[in-house]
N, C-alpha and C positions, 0 to 999 in steps of 0.2 A: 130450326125455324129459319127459312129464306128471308133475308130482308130486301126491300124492294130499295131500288135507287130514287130518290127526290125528283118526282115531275115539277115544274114550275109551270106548265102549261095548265096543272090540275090544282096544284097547291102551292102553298107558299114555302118560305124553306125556315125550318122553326128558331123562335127566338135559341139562340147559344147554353144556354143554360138546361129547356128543354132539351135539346138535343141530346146533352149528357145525360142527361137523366136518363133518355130514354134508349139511349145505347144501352149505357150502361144496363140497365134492367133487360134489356134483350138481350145481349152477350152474355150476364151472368144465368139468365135463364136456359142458355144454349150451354154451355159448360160448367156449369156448378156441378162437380161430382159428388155422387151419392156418398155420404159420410160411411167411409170404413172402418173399423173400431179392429185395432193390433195390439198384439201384446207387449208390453216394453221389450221386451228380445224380438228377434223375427230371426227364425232360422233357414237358411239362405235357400237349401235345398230342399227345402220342403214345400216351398211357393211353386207352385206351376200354374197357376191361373193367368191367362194373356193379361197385359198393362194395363191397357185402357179396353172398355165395352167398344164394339161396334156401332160406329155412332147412325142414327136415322139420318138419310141424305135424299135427296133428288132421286126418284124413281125413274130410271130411264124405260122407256117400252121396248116389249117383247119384240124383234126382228124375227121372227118364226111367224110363218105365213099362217098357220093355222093359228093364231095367236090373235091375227087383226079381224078387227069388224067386219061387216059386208061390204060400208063402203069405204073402208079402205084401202081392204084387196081390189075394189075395183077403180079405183085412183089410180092403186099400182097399175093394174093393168092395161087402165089408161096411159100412162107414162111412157111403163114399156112399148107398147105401142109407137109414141109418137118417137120414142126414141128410135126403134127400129127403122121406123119410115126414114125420119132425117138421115141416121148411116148408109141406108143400101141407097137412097137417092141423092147422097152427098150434098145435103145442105144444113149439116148440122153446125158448121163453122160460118154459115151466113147472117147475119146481122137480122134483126127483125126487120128494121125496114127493107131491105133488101131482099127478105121474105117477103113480104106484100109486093115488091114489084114483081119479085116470080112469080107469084099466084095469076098478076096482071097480064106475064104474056111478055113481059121485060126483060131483057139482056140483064143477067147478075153478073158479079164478081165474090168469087168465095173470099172469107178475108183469112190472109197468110196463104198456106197451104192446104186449104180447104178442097181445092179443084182437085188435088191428087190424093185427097182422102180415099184410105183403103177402109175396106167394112172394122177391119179390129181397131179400137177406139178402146185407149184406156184413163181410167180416172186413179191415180195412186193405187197404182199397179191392181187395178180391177178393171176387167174388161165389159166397156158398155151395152155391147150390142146384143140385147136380151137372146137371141135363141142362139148364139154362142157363148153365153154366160154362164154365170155358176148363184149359186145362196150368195153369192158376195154382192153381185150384180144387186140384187136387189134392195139388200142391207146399205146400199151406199145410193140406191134410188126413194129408199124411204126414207132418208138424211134430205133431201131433195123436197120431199113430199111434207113430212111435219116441219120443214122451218115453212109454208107455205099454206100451212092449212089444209093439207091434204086437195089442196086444187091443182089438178094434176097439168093445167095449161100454164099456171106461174112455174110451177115448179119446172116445166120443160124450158120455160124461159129461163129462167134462174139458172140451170144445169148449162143451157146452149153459154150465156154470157160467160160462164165462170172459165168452161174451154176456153173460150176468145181471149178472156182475159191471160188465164195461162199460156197462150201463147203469145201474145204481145209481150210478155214481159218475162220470155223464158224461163219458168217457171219451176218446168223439170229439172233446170240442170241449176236450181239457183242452190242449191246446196254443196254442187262440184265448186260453182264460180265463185263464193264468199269462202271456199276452203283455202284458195288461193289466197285471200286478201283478208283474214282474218283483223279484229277490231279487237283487241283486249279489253277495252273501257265496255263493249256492247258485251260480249260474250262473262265479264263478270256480273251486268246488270241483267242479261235473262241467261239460263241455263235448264235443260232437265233433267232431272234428279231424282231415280228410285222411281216406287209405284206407289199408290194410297192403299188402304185398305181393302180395296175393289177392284186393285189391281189394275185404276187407271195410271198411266204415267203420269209423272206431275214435272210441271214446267214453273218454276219460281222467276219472276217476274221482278226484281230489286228495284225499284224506280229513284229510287236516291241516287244511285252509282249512277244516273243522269243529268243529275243539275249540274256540273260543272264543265261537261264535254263539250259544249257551244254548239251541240246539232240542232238544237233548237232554231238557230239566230239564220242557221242559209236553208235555200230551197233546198241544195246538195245534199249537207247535213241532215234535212225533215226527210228526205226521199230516201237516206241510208240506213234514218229509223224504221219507218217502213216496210222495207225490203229483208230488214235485220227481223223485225217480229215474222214475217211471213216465211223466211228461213228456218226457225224456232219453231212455225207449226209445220211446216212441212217436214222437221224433224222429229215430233213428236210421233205424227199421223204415223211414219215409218214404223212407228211402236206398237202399230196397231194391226186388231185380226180382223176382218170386214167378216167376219160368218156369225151367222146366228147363235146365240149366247154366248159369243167374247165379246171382250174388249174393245168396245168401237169408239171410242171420245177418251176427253183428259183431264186433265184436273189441272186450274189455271192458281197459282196460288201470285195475290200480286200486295207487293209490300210496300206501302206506303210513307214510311218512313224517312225525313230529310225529301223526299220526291218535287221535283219542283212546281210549284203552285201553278192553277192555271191563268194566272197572270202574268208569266214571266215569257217572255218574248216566242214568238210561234209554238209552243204549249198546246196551245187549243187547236191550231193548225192539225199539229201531229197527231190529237188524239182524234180528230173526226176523220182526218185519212184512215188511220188506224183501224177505228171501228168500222168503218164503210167497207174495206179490203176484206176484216175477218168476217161480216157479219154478210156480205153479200157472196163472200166465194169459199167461207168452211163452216155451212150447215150440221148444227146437230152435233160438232166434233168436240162440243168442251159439255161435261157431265155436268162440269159447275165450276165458279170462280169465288175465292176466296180472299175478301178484301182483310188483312191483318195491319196494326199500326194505325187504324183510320184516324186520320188528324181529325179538327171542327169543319179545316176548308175542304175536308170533301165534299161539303154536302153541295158548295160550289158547283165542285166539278161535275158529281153529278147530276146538276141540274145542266153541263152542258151539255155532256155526255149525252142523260136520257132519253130525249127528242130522237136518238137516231139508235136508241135500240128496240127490240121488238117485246112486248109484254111477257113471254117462253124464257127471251135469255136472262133479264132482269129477275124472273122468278127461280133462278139459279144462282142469284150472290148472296154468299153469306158476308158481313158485317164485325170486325171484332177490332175491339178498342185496344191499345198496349198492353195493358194490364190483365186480358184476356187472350193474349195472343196464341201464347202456345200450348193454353187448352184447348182454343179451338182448334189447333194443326193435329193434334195428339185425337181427336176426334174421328179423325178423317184416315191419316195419315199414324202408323205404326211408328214408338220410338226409336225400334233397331233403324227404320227406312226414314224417320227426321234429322236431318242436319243437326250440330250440334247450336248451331246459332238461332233457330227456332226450337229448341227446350229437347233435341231429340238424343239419339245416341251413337247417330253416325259418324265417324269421323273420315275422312281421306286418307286414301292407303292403309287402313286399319288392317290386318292380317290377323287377330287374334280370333276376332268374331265374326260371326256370319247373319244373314237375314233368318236362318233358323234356328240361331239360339235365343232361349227364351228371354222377356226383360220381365223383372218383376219391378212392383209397386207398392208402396207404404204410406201414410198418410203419420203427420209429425203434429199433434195438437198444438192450440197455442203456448207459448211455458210449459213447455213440455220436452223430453226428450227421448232419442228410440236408440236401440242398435240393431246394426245389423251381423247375423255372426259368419264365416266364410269358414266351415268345419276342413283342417287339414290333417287329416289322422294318420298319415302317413308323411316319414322324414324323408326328406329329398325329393321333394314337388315342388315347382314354380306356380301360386296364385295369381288370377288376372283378373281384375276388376274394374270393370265402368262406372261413376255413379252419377249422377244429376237432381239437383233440387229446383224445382220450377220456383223462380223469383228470387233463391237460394236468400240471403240475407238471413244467416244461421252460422255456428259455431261448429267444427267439423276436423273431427281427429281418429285417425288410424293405428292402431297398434295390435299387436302378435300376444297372445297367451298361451304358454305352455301349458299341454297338459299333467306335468310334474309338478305339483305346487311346488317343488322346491329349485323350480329354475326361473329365470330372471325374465319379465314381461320385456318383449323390445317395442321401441317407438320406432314405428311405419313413418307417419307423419304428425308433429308437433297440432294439439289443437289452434284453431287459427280463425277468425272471423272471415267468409268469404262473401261479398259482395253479391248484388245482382247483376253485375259485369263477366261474375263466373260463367265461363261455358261446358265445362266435360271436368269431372277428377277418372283419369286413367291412371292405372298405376300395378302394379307387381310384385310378387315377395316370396322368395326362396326360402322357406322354412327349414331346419337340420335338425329339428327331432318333433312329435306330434302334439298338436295344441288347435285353436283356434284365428283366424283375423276377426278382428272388432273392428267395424268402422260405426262412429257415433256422431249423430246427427242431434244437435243442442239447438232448437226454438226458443228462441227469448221473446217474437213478437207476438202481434196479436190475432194474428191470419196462422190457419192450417201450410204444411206445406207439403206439398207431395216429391216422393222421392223416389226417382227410378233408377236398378240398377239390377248388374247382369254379372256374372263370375263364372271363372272356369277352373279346373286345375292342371296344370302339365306333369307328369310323371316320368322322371327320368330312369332309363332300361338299367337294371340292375347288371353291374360289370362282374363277368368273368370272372374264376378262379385264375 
C-alpha cells in the first residue's frame, strides 16, 4: 500500500500520537508476514523456497505501442511530431519565448549551440529524432508524456527545457567531472547498490551521513548537494534498457535516520532545489521511493516537500517506521541483494556467495527455540554459513555433531546473547570425519523472529597416491 505524503494545503498534519498509530497500523499491514509453522529442526537442504514472496508494488505501464490506448498512441504521435519539426528546423534548443518571436517573423538566438544543431539529438544515449530512431525513442517519449498527462504540447515543452537545462550545466559529462573530484562524506550518504526484485537498480539515499558536513550552511555547499544527487541519477539511468519490457526507472530507497531536520540551516533550500531538478528534468525514471526510519518530524517535511510534487509521484512512496524497516526492504528487495545493514545478506567483497545462491527463511515463535542443521556427510569439507535475525535480540550458538555417537560434539561458537546492533553471523568449519553443524537460534521474547540464512559446502580434491 502506497502511502501519500502530508498536503497542508488540504489538511492538517495529525496530532503526534495519531500519527503513530496510524503508521504504525499501515507499515505493520504492508509487512506483517503470513505466519509460517516449522518444525523444531529445519533441514538446511531441503528448503528451497525463495525468502521472502514477491511483494505487490507500483504497476508501471506497458511501453509496447500496441499496449496503449487510442489516445495515447496519438499523444505519441503528436510528440513525435513536434519533436521532428524542432530537429530538422533546429529550434529545439530555443527557449519558448524565443519560440514565439520566431513564429512573429523575429531574429532568434539558439541558446548554446543550438545554431549548429545537427538532426541526431540524443537523450541518455537514445536518439531523438523520431524517423531515425528505434523502440527506445519512444520508450523515453512516453516518460515525457505520462509525467504530463499525456498532453503532448507540455510534454514537448518539458522535453525542450530539460535539453537546455542539460546543457547549461553540462550535464553529459557530469559524471566524467565529479570522478575527478570525488566527496567521500557524499558518495557514503548516496550510492547504488544491486537491483530489487524487478530488477530495478536501487539507489540508497543515507540522509544522516549529512547533518554534519556543513553543505547546508553555503550556497557552494546546497549547489554541490545538487549536483551530487543529479550525478547518482545519471548514474543510475546508465543502469538502464530504454526498449519495451526492460528496465526503464529505479528504485529510490531514502533512509531517514539521524537526517537533519527541516529546520536546520538551508535544509529546505536544498530539498526544493532538489525536488524541482529531479521532478522537472527525470520523468517516469524512479518506479518508486521508499521512505525507511521515518522519524515523527517528517510529517513536517513533507508538508514542505508536498506543494511541489505531483499527485503520480507521491502515489509512489512507501512509508515504514524503524521497527518495520527491513521487512519493508525485504519486500521489495531480495536478501542475497540487501546490504547487511538493512537486515539483508550482502556483504562487500563477499567471494563465497553469489546472487544465485538460494537464502532460506524460518520463522522463531515467541519462547521458543529452532535449529538449524548444515548436513556434512563427508570428511574433509569446509562449511560456509550466513545467518541473520531481523531485530536479532536472541540467544545464538553453533556447534559441530559427529555422526559417531562416540566422538566428541565441538563448539563452533559459545552460545552468546546477540543484540539488535548485530549485522551478519558469517562464519566456516572444516570438519575431519562426517556429522552435522547445528546453529541454534534461542527466543526468549515476546515477538516472532525471522531468520534468514544460506550455506554451502567446499570439498577438497582427494590427493594422490
Amino acid at each position: 500500500m502506497a502511502v501519500e505524503v502530508v498536503n497542508t494545503e488540504e489538511s492538517s498534519i495529525p496530532q503526534e500520537e495519531m500519527v503513530e498509530k496510524k503508521i504504525e497500523a499501515e507499515t505493520e499491514a504492508e509487512t506483517d508476514p503470513v505466519p509460517v509453522q516449522t518444525e523444531k529442526k529445519v533441514e538446511a537442504e531441503a528448503v528451497t523456497v525463495p525468502v521472502v514472496e514477491k511483494a505487490a508494488s507500483f504497476r508501471e505501464e506497458s511501453n509496447f505501442l500496441s499496449d496503449l490506448k487510442e489516445s495515447e498512441r496519438k499523444a505519441l504521435f503528436d510528440l513525435r511530431a513536434r519533436v521532428e519539426d524542432a530537429i530538422s528546423t533546429k529550434s529545439l534548443f530555443v527557449e519558448k519565448k524565443e519560440k514565439e518571436k520566431e513564429e512573429e517573423g523575429e531574429e532568434v538566438k539558439c541558446v548554446d549551440e543550438g545554431d549548429k544543431l545537427e538532426e541526431e539529438v540524443f537523450l541518455w544515449g537514445v536518439p531523438l529524432l523520431p524517423t531515425k530512431g528505434t523502440d527506445a525513442t519512444d520508450v523515453l517519449l512516453l516518460k515525457f508524456l505520462r509525467a504530463r498527462e499525456f498532453k503532448p504540447k507540455e510534454a514537448f515543452d518539458m522535453l525542450r527545457k530539460t535539453l537546455i537545462w542539460r546543457k547549461s550545466q553540462n550535464i553529459d559529462s557530469i559524471l566524467c567531472d565529479e570522478k575527478n573530484n570525488p566527496n567521500s562524506d557524499l558518495d557514503e550518504a548516496c550510492f547504488i547498490d544491486g537491483r530489487d526484485r524487478e530488477g530495478h537498480p536501487v539507489c540508497y539515499n543515507v540522509l544522516g551521513g549529512l547533518s554534519n558536513t556543513g553543505l547546508f550552511e553555503t550556497e557552494e555547499g546546497r549547489e554541490s548537494l545538487v549536483r551530487w544527487r543529479v550525478r547518482m541519477m545519471e548514474k543510475g539511468i546508465g543502469m538502464l534498457e530504454f526498449e519495451p519490457g526492460q528496465v526503464v526507472s529505479m528504485t529510490q530507497v531514502v533512509d531517514l535516520k539521524d537526517a537533519p531536520r527541516p529546520g536546520k540551516k538551508g535544509v529546505r533550500a536544498v530539498l526544493k532545489r532538489v525536488v524541482d531538478v529531479l521532478q522537472d528534468n527525470y520523468p517516469e525514471l524512479v518506479a518508486r521511493t521508499i521512505f525507511i526510519n521515518v522519524p515523527f518530524w517528517y510529517y513536517a517535511l513533507s508538508a514542505i516537500v508536498a506543494p511541489f510534487l505531483t499527485q503520480r509521484t507521491k502515489s509512489k512512496f512507501i512509508l515504514s517506521r524503524p521497527a518495520t524497516t527491513n521487512e519493508t526492504l525485504l519486500k521489495y528487495i531480495s536478501p542475497e541483494a540487501l546490504p547487511i545493514a538493512y537486515g539483508g545478506l550482502k556483504r562487500e567483497g563477499a567471494t563465497e556467495f553469489s546472487l544465485e545462491d538460494d537464502v532460506s527463511e524460518m520463522f522463531v515463535k515467541a519462547n521458543s527455540t529452532e535449529t538449524i542443521e548444515i548436513p556434512a556427510p563427508q570428511a574433509g569439507s569446509t562449511l560456509v554459513w550466513d545467518l541473520s535475525v531481523l531485530g536479532w535480540e536472541v540467544n545464538y550458538k553453533e556447534e559441530f555433531i559427529p555422526s559417531d555417537e562416540g566422538s566428541y560434539a565441538v563448539i563452533i561458537r559459545k552460545g552468546k546473547k546477540l543484540n539488535s546492533q548485530e549485522g551478519l553471523v558469517h562464519n566456516s568449519f572444516k570438519n575431519n570425519e562426517a556429522g552435522k553443524v547445528v546453529l541454534t537460534i534461542e527466543n526468549n521474547s515476546q515477538k516472532k523472529k525471522k531468520v534468514l540464512y544460506r550455506h554451502k559446502a567446499k570439498f577438497l580434491p582427494a590427493k594422490g597416491c
